[in-house]
N, C-alpha and C positions, 0 to 999 in steps of 0.2 A: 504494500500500500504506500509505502513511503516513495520505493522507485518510480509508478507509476501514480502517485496524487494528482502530479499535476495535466496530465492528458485528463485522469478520469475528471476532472474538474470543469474541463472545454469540453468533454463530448461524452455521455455516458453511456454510448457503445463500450470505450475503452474500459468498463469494468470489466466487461466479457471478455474485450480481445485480450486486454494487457495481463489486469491483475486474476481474473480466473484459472486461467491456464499455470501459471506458479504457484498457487494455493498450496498450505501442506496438505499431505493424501488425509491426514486425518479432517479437514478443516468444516464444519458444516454448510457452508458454503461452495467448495468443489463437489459435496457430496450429494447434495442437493439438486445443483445447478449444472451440476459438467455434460449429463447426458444429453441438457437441452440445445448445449452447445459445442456437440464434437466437432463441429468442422472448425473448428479455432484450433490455435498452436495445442501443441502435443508435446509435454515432457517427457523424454525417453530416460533417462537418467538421474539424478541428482537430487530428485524435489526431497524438501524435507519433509520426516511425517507430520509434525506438528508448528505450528506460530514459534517462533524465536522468543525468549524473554526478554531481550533487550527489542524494542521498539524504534528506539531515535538513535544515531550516532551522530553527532554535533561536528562539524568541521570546518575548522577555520584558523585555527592557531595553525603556524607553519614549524611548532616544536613543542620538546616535552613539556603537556599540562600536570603540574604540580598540587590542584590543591582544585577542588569546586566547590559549592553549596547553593542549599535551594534558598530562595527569600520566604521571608515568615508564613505570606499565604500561599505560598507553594506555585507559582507562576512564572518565576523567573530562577535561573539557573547563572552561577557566577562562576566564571575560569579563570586561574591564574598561571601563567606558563612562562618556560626557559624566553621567549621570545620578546620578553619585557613589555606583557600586555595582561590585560584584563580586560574579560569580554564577558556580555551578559548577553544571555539567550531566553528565548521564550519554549516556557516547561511543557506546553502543551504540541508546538507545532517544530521547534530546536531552531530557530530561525535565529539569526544574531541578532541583538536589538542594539539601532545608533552602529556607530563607530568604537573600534576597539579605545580603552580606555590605557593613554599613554601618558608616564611620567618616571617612571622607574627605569633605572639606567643599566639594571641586569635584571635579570630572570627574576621572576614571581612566584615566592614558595608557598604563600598563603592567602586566603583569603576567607573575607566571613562577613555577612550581611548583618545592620544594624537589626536590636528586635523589632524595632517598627516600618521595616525596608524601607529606611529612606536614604540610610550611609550605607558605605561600604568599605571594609577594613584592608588592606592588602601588605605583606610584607615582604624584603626582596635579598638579595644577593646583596644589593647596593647598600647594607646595612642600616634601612630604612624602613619604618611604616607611613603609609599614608593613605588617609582619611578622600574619601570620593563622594558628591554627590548621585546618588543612585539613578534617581530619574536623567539629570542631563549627563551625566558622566565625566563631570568636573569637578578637578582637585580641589579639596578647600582646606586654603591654608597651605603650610610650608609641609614636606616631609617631617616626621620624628622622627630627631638624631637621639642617638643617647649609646646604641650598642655600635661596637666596632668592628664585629664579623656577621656574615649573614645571619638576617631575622628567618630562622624558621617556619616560626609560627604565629600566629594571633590570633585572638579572639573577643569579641565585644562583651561586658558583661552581663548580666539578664536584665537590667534598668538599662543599659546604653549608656551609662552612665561614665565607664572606666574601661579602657583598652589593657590588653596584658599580653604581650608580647617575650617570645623564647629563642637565642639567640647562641650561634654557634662559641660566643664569648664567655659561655657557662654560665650566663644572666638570665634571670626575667627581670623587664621591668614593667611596672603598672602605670598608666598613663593618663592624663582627665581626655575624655574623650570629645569635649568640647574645645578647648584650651589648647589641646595636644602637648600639654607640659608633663613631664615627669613628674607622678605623683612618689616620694621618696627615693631612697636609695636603690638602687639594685638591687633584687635576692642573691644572695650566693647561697652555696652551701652544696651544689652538684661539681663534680670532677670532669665533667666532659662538656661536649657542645649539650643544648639544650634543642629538642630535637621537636616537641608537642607539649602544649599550654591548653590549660579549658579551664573553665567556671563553674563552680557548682553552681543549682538549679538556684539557691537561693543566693548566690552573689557573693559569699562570705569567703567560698574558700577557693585556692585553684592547685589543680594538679601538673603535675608537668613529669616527659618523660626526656630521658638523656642517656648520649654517651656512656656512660659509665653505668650502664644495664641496670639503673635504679629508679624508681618512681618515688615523686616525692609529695607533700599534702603541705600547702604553706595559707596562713592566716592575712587573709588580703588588707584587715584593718593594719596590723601590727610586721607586715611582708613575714613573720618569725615562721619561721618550717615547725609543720604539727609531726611529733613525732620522731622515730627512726625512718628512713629512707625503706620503700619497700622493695625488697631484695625476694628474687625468685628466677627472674631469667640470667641468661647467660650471654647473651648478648647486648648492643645498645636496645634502647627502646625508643622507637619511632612515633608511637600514636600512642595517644592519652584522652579518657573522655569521661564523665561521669553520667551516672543513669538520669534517666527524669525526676527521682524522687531522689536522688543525690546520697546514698546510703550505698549504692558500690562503685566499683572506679574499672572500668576495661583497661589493659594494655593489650600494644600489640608490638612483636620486636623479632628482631635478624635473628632471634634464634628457633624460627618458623611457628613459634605458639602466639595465643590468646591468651591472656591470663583475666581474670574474673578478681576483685579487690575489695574487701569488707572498708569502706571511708573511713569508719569512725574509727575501727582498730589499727588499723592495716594488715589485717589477717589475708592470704591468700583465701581463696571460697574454690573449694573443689582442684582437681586437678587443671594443668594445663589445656588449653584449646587445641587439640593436633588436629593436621586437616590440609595444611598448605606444607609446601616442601620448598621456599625457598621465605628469605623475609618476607614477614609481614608490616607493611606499610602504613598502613590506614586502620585504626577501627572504631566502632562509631555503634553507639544506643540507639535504638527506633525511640521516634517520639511517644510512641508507648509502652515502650520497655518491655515488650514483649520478644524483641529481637536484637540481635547484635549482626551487624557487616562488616566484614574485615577484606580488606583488600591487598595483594602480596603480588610479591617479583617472579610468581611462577603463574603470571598472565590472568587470575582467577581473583573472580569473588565468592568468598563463601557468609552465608545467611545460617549464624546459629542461633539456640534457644535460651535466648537469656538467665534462664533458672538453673536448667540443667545442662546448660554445655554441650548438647548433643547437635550434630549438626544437621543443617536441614538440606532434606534434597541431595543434587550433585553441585561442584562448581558451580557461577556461570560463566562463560566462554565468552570471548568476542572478542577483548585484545589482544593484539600480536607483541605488547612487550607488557613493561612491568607497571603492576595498577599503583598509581602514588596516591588516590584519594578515593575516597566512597565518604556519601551521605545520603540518610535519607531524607524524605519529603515529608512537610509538616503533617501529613493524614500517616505515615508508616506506609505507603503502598507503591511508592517507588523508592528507584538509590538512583545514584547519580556517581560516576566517575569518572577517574583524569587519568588519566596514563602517559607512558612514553611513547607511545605511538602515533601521541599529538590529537589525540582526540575525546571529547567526551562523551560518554555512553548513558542513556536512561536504560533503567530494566523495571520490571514488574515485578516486586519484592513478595507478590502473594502469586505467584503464574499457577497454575492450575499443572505445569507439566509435570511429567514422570518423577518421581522421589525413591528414593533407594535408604532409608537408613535400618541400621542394624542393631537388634536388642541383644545382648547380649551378658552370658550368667548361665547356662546350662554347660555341662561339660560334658554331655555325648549327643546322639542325634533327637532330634524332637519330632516327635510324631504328631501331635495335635496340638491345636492353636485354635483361641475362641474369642470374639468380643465379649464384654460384657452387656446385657442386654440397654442399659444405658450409656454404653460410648464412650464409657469412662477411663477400663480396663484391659487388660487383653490379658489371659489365662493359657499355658503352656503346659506339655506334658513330654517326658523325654526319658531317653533309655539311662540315662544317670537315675531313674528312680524319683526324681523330683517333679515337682510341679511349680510353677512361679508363676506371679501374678505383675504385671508392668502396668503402670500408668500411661495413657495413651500420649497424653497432653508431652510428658516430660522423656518418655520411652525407656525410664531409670525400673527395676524394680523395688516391687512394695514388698516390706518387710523379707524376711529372712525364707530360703526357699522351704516347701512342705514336703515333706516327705511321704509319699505316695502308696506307699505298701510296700513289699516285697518284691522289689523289680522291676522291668519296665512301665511308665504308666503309655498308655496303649492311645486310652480316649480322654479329652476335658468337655465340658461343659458347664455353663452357668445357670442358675435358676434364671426364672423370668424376672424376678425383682432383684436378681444381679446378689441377692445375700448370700448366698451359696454354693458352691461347685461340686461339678459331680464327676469322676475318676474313675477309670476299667485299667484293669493292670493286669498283666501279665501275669500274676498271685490269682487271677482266676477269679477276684474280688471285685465287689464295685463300694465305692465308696464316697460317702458326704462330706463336707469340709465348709466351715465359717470361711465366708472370704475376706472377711475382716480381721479376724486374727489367725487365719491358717488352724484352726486348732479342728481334730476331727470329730464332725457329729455321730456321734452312736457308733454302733459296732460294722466290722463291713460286711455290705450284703453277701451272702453266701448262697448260692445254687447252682453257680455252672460247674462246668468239669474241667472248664480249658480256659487258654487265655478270654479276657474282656477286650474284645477290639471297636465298641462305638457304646455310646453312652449319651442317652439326650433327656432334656424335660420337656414335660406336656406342657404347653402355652399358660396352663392354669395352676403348673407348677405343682400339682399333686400327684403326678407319677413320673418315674423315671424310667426307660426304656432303655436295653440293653444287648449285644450282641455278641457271640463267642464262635471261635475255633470249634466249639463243641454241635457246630451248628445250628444252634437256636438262641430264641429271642426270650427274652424274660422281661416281663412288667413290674413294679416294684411302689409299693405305695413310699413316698418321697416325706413322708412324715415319720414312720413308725418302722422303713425298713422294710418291711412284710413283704413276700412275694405274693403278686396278686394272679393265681389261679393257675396253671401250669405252663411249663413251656411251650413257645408257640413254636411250633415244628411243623419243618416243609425241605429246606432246602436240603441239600445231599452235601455240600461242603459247608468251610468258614463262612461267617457272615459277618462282613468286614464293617457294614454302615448301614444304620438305622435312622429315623426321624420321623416326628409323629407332624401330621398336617396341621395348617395354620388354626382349625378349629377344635385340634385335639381328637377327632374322632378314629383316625384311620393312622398306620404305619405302612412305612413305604421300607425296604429293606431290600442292601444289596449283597451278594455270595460270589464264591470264590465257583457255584456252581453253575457263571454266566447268566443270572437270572434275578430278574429284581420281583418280588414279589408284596402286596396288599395285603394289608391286615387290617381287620374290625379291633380299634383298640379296646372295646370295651368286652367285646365275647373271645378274644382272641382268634376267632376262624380267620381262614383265608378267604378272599375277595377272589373270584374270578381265575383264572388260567397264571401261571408264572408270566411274567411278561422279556420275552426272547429277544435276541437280535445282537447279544455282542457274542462273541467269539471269544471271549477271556475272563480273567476273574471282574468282577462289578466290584470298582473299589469304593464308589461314593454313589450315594442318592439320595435327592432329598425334592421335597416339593416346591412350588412355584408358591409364592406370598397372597396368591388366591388361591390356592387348591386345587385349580383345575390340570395341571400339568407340572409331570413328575419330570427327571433332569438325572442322570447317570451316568458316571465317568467308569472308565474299565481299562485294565493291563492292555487291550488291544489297539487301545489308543487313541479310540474316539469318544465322545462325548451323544 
C-alpha cells in the first residue's frame, strides 16, 4: 500500500492492478478478491504470507539516524542523525514535515520532544544541546555549552521544566529549560562517558547509564547520587529509562542483555533479558508498562513482557545494520526507530503475526496441554511424572510443579470453573487436583487395567470421562470419585481420546482401532455404527462448539 498509495489515489483501478496482485497469500483481501481479478499481474514467486509489521520506513536522512521519538499526541515523529540534522515526520503518513532542522555542527545523538510538543531537545557530537521550536523548526536561543565531549543524551523533564543532559565527559548536567543556563554543578561520580539520561515519571529523580557498565539513580533537587551505583552487567551500558509508574528502571548494554531494576532499592528484579546477540542499544517502557522495546546491533527489535521478562513473539526485521533507537507511541501501539542504515522505521507493537514463545520447566516430553476454561492458565502433563500449571499472561509457572502419580501423566484437563484439574497417568489412575494449590482431591480413581490416555469434564462439571490402553471408557462422578455404571466397551484397541459434547449429553471417542465411535453419556450405549474412514490409529477427536460435527486426527495423517 505504501509503494502503490499514490497511483491508487489518481485512479482506483490501480487497487486491482497494482496493490492486489502483491497482497500476502494470507491477506483477506487477495482472498477475497483475486479470483475476481485473475487477468491482472501474477506473482510467481516471493509474495509474503502475511502484512509486514513495520508499515512506514521514513527516508530522508543521507546517514546514520541516532536517536527518534514520537510527540506527546503521537502525530509526529522526530530524527536525529550523523548528518547534523533533525527532521520531523508525520506519524500517520512518514512524510517529512518543513525542512530539515539545521544548527549543529556534527552528528545528532539525541533527541526528545517537549511534554507539550511545542520544543524540541537535540544533542550532538558538537558538544552541545539545543533547544528548537517544534512547529516552525527554529532555534531558540544560543546552543548549551557546559560539556566538552559529545552530549549523548537528553531529555526534557515531565513539567518541561528542566533539560538533563549525558555526556561523553563522564557528566550530566541539569539545565533550566527556559533560560538554557546551567542549573548547578555537574554530577560526577560515573568513571566512563555517560552514555543515557531519563527522568522519572514524577520529575525528582534521573537515571543514567555509562561506560563503566554501571547505572546510576541521582536526586535532581540536590544532583547527590541515590545510592550505590547499580552493578550487574559486564559491559558499558547504553540505554536507561524508567517505567510509567517510576518504581523500576530498564537497562540495556554491549553485553547483549536487558536488565529489569527495582528504583527505590536498586535490586536487580529477575534475571537478565537474553534474546539479542550482539549490543543492545536502545531500550524503552510502553507508555503503559505493559511492554519493554529494546533495540540492538544484531539489526532487531525485540518487544518483551515487562513483568516477566519473557519475550514476545520473534524479532522484528527490516534493518540492514545496527538499530540505535526504538520508542514507543503515546497509545503503546506502535515503536518507532533509527538505525545505521539511515532510516527510520514505524512497526505495529501489537501485529497480530505469528508468535513463537517457549514455556518452559518440565524435564522430559509433555504429552498434554490444556487452557484453563477462563484464559487465565495453561495446565501441562509430561513423562517427568509432573504436571505444571503457567500463567498465560506472564508464560512463568504457578507455584511448584505437582506431582502426578506414579509415572507418566498421559492426559490434563480443567474443570469448567477452571478450580480443578483432572490427570490419567500411566499408574493406570485418574486423578483430581486443587488448581490452586496443586494439592490432590481425594483418592485416585481406580478401574482400568492399563494406562489412562484422555481425561475430560462434562460442561456441567459433574463427570469426568476417561480412556485406556485397556480399551474402554469409564464415566466417573467428578465429586465423590465413584464410577458411574460400567465400562463402556466397543473398541478392539487403545483409546487414545475422548470428549463429551458441548451439551454434555453424548461422547465422541477415538482408538488405536481406526475408528471413532458415539456414546449416550448418560446410559452409556453406543450410538449408531463405528464411524470408518482412516487407515491408522485415531489419535484425537472431539466435537464442533455446536454439536453438530465431530473433527478426528489419526497416525495416517489426515484430519
Amino acid at each position: 500500500m505504501n509503494a502503490f498509495g499514490y497511483p491508487m489515489s489518481q485512479s482506483v483501478p490501480h487497487i486491482y492492478l497494482s496493490a492486489l496482485p502483491f497482497s500476502p497469500a494470507e491477506s483477506i483481501a487477495l482472498q477475497h478478491m483475486y479470483h475476481a481479478f485473475r487477468s491482472t499481474l501474477s506473482v510467481e514467486t516471493g509474495r509474503s504470507a502475511q502484512w509486514p509489521v513495520n508499515h512506514l520506513v521514513l527516508r530522508g536522512h543521507n546517514d546514520i539516524v541516532y536517536s527518534v521519538g514520537f510527540s506527546p499526541n503521537g502525530t509526529r515523529v522526530i530524527s536525529g542523525s550523523e548528518d547534523t540534522t533533525v527532521r520531523i515526520w508525520d506519524a500517520v503518513s512518514g512524510a517529512p514535515i518543513g525542512e530539515p532542522l539545521r544548527g549543529h555542527t556534527n552528528g545528532v545523538c539525541s533527541v526528545a520532544f517537549s511534554p507539550d510538543g511545542t520544543h524540541i531537545v537535540s544533542s550532538s557530537h558538537d558538544h552541545t544541546v539545543q533547544i528548537w521550536d517544534a512547529v516552525s523548526g527554529v532555534p531558540i536561543g544560543k546552543p548549551l555549552q557546559g560539556h566538552n565531549r559529545t552530549v549523548r543524551s537528553v531529555m526534557l523533564s515531565p513539567d518541561g521544566t528542566h533539560i538533563v543532559s549525558g555526556s561523553d565527559d563522564m557528566t550530566i548536567q541539569i539545565w533550566d529549560a527556559v533560560s538554557g543556563s546551567p542549573i548547578g554543578k555537574p554530577l560526577s561520580g560515573h568513571s566512563g562517558g555517560v552514555n543515557s539520561v531519563a527522568f522519572s515519571p514524577d520529575g525528582k529523580h534521573i537515571t543514567s547509564g555509562s561506560d563503566d557498565n554501571t547505572v546510576r539513580i541521582w536526586n535532581v533537587q540536590s544532583g547527590a547520587p541515590i545510592g550505590q551505583p547499580l552493578q550487574g552487567h559486564s559491559k558499558s551500558v547504553e540505554s536507561v529509562g524508567f517505567s510509567p509508574d517510576g518504581t523500576r528502571i530498564v537497562s540495556g548494554s554491549r553485553d547483549e542483555t536487558v536488565r529489569i531494576w527495582d528504583a527505590r532499592s536498586g535490586a536487580p528484579i529477575g534475571e537478565p533479558l537474553h534474546g539479542h546477540f550482539d549490543c543492545v542499544r536502545s531500550v524503552t517502557f510502553s507508555p503503559n508498562g505493559a511492554h519493554i522495546a529494546s533495540g540492538s546491533d544484531d539489526y532487531t527489535i525485540r518487544l518483551w513482557d515487562a513483568m516477566s521478562g519473557v519475550p514476545l513473539g520473534e524479532p522484528l526485521q527490516g534493518h540492514s545494520h545496527w538499530v540505535n533507537s526504538v520508542a514507543f507511541s503515546p497509545d503503546s501501539a506502535r515503536i518507532i526507530s533509527g538505525s545505521y542504515d539511515k532510516t527510520v522505521q514505524i512497526w505495529d507493537a501489537a501485529s497480530d503475526g505469528p508468535t513463537s514463545e517457549t514455556l518452559q520447566g518440565h524435564s522430559n516430553d509433555i504429552y498434554s496441554v490444556a487452557y484453563s476454561p477462563d484464559g487465565t492458565r495453561i495446565v501441562s502433563g509430561s513423562q517427568d511424572s509432573a504436571i505444571r500449571i503457567w500463567g498465560v499472561v506472564s508464560r512463568f509457572p504457578i507455584g511448584e510443579p505437582i506431582q502426578g502419580g506414579h509415572g507418566t501423566v498421559l492426559s490434563v484437563a480443567f474443570s469448567p470453573d477452571s478450580a480443578r484439574i483432572v490427570s490419567g497417568s500411566i499408574d493406570d489412575t485418574v486423578r483430581i487436583w486443587d488448581a490452586e494449590s496443586g494439592a490432590q482431591i481425594g483418592k485416585p480413581l481406580e478401574g482400568h487395567a492399563d494406562s489412562v490416555l484422555s481425561v475430560a469434564c462434562s460442561p456441567s462439571g459433574s463427570h469426568i470421562i476417561s480412556s485406556s490402553a485397556d480399551k474402554t471408557i469409564r464415566i466417573w462422578d467428578a465429586n465423590s470419585g465413584a464410577p458411574i455404571g460400567e465400562p463402556l466397551q466397543g473398541h478392539s484397541a487403545w483409546v487414545r481420546s475422548v470428549a463429551f459434547s458441548p451439551n454434555g449429553t453424548h461422547i465422541v471417542s477415538g482408538s488405536d482401532d481406526t475408528t471413532v465411535r458415539i456414546w449416550d453419556a448418560e446410559s452409556g450405549a453406543q450410538i449408531g455404527k463405528p464411524l470408518e474412514g482412516h487407515s491408522d490409529w485415531v489419535c484425537s477427536a472431539a466435537f464442533s462448539s455446536n454439536g453438530t460435527c465431530i473433527v478426528s486426527g489419526s497416525e495416517d495423517k489426515t484430519i
